[in-house]
N, C-alpha and C positions, 0 to 999 in steps of 0.2 A: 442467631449466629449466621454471620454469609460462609458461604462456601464454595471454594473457588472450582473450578472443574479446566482439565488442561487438553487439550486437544492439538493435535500432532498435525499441522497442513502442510509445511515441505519439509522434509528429509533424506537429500539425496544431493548423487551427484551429479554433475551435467556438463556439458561443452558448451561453450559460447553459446550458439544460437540457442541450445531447449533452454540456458540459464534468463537469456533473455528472453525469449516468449512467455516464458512463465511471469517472472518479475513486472517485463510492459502491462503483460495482461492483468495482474494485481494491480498494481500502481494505477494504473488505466480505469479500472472498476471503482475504485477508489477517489481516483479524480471525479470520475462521471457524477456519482453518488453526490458527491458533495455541490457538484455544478449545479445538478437538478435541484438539490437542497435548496442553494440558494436563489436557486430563478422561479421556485417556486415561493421563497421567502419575499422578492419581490414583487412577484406577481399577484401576490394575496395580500401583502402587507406593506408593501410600496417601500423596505427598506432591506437591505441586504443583511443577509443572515451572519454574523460575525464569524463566529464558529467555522461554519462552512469555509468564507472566504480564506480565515487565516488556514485553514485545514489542506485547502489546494493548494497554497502557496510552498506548503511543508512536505505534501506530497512529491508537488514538482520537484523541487529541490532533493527530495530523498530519493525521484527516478532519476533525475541526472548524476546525483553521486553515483547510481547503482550501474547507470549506462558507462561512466568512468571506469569503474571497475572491471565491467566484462570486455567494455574495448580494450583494457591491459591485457587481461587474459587471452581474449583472443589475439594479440600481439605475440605475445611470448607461448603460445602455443598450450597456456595452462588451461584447467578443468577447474568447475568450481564446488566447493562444497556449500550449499543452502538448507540451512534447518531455520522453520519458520514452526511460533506454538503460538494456538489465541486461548488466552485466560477470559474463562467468562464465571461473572460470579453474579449471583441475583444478589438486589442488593432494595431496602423498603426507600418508598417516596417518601 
């Protein structure tokens, strides 16, 4: 039987800038991750990692919706509320 386990990574509030420093710097890490992924997918195996590529394209898109968001905020002068959980479950090959 898998079993899932929940882990707590943001919950909290923030003002514009710590809501985006934090978010870039995920999203960022996650970009990277995946870049290396696939430059290493090509460098070894002379074809781009699918996975990987579609993966950045999702992220980016999920940091510009998220830079959307905080540029509202810091417009109108709001705070933002970010709760973030990663589910990890072992799971057999």
């Amino acid at each position: 039987m898998n079993k899932t386990e929940f882990i707590t990574l943001i919950d909290g509030d923030f003002d514009d800038r710590e809501a985006t420093e934090i978010l870039v710097n995920i999203f960022s890490s996650k970009i990277n991750f995946h870049q290396v992924k696939n430059f290493s997918s090509q460098e070894r195996y002379g074809k781009v990692d699918a996975h990987a590529a579609k993966r950045i394209i999702e992220l980016k898109n999920g940091l510009e919706k998220a830079l959307e968001i905080l540029l509202n905020a810091k417009k109108n002068n709001k705070r933002l509320t970010i709760k973030s959980d990663v589910n990890i479950t072992i799971t057999e090959l």
